[in-house]
N, C-alpha and C positions, 0 to 999 in steps of 0.2 A: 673587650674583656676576654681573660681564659676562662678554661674549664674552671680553673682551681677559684678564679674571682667571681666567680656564676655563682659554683658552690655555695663559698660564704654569702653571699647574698641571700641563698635559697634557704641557706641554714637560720639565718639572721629572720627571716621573713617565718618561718613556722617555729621558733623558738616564741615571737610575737605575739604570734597567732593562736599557741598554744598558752600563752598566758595570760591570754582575757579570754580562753572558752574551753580551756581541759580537752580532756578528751569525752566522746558522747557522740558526737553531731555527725552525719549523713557526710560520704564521702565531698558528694556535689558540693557541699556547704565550703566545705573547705579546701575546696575545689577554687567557689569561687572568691573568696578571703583569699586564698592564694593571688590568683590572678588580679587582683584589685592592688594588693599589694606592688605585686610586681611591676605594674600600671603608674603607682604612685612613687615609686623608683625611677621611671624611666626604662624600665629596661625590657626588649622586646619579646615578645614568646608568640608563641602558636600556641592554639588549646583545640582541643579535640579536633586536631588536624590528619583525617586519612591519610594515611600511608601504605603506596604499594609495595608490592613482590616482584622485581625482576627477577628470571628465572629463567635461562639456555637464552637469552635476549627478548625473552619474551615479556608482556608485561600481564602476571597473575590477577593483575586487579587489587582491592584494598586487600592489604596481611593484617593493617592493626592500625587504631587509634590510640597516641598517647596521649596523657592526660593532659600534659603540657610540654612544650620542650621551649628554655630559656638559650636566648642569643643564638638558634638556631644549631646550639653546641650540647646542652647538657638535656637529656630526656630526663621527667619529673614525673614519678605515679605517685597519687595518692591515694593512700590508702586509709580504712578506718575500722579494724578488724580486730579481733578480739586476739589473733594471735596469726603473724605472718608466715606463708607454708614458704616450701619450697617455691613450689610452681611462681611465685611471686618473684623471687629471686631472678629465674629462669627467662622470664618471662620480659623481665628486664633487658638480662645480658641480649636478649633475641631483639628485642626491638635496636640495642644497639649496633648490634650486627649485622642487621639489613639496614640501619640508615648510614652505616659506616662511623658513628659518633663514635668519642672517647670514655664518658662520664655519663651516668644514671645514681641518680638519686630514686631510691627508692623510702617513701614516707608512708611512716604509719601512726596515723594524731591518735591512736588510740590507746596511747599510752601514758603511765601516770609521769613518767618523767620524759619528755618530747627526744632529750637523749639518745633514748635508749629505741626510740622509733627508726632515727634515721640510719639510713644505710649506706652508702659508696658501694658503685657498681661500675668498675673496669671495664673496657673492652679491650682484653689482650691480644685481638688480633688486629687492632687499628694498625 
């Protein structure tokens, strides 16, 4: 699968998700709704898989845990927050630019229409 087949997938799964539980519940929760989902798909992720900092060839040690990342291609945060900042945006694009990925979803179930949660997040220097 590409980035763009991950996507709908991911999009298809918290569209779901979001329609037999609203929004309310605890990131973890649907965290792990998420990942059961994707389970029951087939289709493979990492979840809360440390990730380091190379850095002059050196290795920094962990820079950051995402929350999930689908087919080893698209990084997945989710979120459940009363209103998405910046830094969340940000925070994104950085995780994909130290893993070299293409595609970040960034989710936020905490919204009355699931829509209006999701986000597409480029990385224009792949």
């Amino acid at each position: 699968m590409d980035e763009n087949e991950i996507a709908r997938e991911v999009v298809d799964i918290c569209f779901r998700i979001h329609k037999e539980f609203g929004p309310g519940l605890f990131e973890r929760v649907y965290e792990e709704l998420f990942c059961y989902e994707l389970k029951k798909r087939g289709l493979e992720f990492d979840r809360q898989k440390g990730i380091s900092l190379i850095y002059d060839d050196i290795n920094m040690g962990l820079a950051f845990i995402p929350d999930v990342i689908v087919g080893g291609k698209v990084i997945v945060e989710i979120k459940s927050v009363e209103k998405l900042a910046d830094v969340h945006y940000k925070q994104v694009l950085t995780y994909l630019r130290i893993t070299d990925l293409r595609l970040g979803l960034l989710i936020n179930f905490n919204e009355n229409l699931i829509k209006n949660g999701i986000h597409r997040i480029a990385n224009a220097f792949y």
